[in-house]
C-alpha angles and dihedrals in degrees: 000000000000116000134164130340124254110278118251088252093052098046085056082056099061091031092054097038110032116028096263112155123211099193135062122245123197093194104146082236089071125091144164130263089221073064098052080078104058110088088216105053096030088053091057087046094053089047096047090056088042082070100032097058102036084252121184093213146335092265085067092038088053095063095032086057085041095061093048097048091034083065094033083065115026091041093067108030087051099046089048087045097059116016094046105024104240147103120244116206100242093178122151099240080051106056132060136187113231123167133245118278083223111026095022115206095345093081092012120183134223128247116190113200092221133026102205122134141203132265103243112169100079093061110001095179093046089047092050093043085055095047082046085060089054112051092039118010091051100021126026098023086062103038087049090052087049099055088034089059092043096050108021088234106159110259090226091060094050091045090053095050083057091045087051092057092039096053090046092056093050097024095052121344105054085056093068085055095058101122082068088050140009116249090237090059095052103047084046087058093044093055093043086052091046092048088048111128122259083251098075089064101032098237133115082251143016111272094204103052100050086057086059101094130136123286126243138226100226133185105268088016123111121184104035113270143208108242112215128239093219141041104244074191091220083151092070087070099035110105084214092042083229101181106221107255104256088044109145091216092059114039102169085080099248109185151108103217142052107203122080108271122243 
């Protein structure tokens, strides 16, 4: 059931750490997620970015969009999830994309419309299996068929640029915040999320749990990394064409820089 909103301490947090806005903009770069949906204006999004990043195609812009909104939406539900407890509405009539009053739409934020959370002491695995409809069931599956559809970019590389952001918040980030929760308690809340049914994301599997593999020692790696399964093809945009670093098609470990790109 809905309970209280988030607290103005925990809103800077989000705000501070994870690219949550508190306030509306009406920039005509902004749009909603409930439009993200729609063919037609998520057509003219994903040609407006297309321009904005040098992209090759839509098919490159796609993955590159995939990676900024996958962390928009999973950075700050999880970490509200687990480090506070509760169980933002990432619904897509309430969410909306609005860029950067620095970097614009190259590193966007997330305004949600409504900041009201679910009660989650009573049940705390059924509240969490119905956040987790929310967020993908009702929100990312079918915002990644869309643009998948649109651009003809491969599901399974939009579903493990969501995967890479997920692991990284459970994996690395959410353990500099453990004075807000135990690391037992997040690595309790990681593998519940990871043994989730394929329900909860509408989807035949879960898209989370096929993307958890061991990680390799590579060549120029240290410390031992996950290879991916798929290109995000970053490297298409990038003026350098720096491959990330567990990039499969590049296995030496060619990269500058640690933390998942965006």
């Amino acid at each position: 059931m809905i309970s209280d909103t988030l607290t103005h301490d925990q809103l800077l947090f989000l705000e501070e750490n994870y690219r949550l806005a508190t306030e509306f903009s009406s920039d005509d770069l902004s749009i909603s997620s409930g439009d993200l949906l729609k063919q037609a204006k998520m057509e003219r999004y994903i040609d407006r970015l297309t321009s904005m990043l040098n992209s090759p195609n839509s098919l490159v812009t796609a993955s590159q969009f995939s990676k900024r909104y996958a962390f928009l939406l999973t950075a700050p539900f999880f970490s509200s999830v687990t480090l506070f407890s509760r169980i933002l509405d990432a619904s897509p009539g309430n969410c909306r994309v609005q860029p950067d009053s620095q970097y614009g739409l190259m590193r966007p934020s997330l305004y949600l419309h409504n900041t009201n959370t679910r009660e989650t002491s009573i049940n705390w695995k059924q509240e969490l299996y119905i956040g987790l409809e929310i967020i993908f069931r009702d929100h990312i599956t079918p915002v990644w068929d869309r643009i998948s559809t649109l651009t003809s970019v491969p599901s399974p590389i939009l579903w493990e640029n969501t995967a890479v952001y997920f692991f990284w918040l459970y994996e690395t980030n959410f353990h500099d915040h453990t004075e807000l929760a135990s690391s037992e308690r997040i690595k309790e809340d990681f593998q519940m999320i990871l043994e989730a049914p394929a329900e909860c994301f509408g989807l035949n599997e879960n898209p989370l749990k096929k993307y958890k593999h061991p990680r390799q020692t590579l060549l120029k790696s240290e410390p031992p990394v996950r290879v991916r399964k798929t290109c995000c093809l970053y490297y298409e945009v990038n003026p350098e064409r720096v491959f990330c670093k567990n990039c499969p098609r590049c296995l030496s470990g060619y990269t500058k820089d640690s933390k998942p790109t965006d």
